[in-house]
C-alpha positions in Angstrom: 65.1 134.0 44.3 63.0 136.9 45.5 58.8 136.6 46.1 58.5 138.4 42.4 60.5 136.7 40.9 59.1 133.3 42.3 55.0 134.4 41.5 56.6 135.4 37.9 57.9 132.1 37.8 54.8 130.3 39.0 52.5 132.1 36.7 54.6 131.6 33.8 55.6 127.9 34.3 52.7 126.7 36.6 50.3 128.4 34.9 51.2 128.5 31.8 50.7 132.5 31.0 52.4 134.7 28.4 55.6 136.0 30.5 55.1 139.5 29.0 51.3 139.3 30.6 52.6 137.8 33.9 55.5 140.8 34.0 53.1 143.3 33.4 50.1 142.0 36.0 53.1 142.0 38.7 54.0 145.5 37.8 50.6 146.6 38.0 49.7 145.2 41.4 53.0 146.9 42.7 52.4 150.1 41.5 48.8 150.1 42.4 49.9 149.1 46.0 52.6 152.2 45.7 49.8 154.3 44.6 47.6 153.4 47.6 50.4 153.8 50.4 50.9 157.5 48.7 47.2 158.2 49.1 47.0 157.4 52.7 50.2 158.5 53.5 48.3 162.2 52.3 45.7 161.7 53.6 47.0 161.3 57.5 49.6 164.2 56.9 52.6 162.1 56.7 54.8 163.7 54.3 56.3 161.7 51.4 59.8 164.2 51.3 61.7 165.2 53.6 64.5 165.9 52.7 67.9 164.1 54.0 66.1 161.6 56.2 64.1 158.9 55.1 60.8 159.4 54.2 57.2 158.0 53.4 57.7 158.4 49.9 61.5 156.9 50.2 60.3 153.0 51.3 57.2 153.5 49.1 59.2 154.0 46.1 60.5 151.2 46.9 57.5 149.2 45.6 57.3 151.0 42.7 60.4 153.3 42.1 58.6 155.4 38.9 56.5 158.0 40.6 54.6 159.6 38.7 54.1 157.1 36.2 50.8 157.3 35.3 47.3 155.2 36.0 47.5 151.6 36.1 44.1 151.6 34.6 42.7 154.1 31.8 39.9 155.1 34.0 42.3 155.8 36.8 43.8 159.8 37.7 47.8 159.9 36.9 49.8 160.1 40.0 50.4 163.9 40.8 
């Protein structure tokens, strides 16, 4: 069982919350954390393509693979 899948299950069973909200919160948190290794990632210089190797951008989207999504939050900027 992976670490998501085990705080889904423990929010759902051990906490008793709507599966749909649990899902969602998870989701959230993951691409919020994606969003945040992107902005740093810009802000020291270290590019999130390049090309055939692996990149920055690469192992973030592995957090959250839909980039360019959107905001998490409504007051938040969509991801450029």
């Amino acid at each position: 069982m992976s670490a998501r899948d085990d705080l889904f299950h423990r929010l759902v069973r051990g906490a008793g919350l709507s599966p749909h909200w649990a899902d969602r919160q998870i989701d959230n948190f993951a691409h919020e954390l994606a969003e945040e290794q992107r902005s740093y990632a810009r802000e020291v210089g270290i590019p999130l393509e390049d090309g055939d190797i692996v990149s920055a951008g690469d192992v973030i989207d592995l957090i959250d693979p839909q980039l360019g999504a959107g905001p998490v939050r409504p007051d938040e900027e969509p991801t450029p």
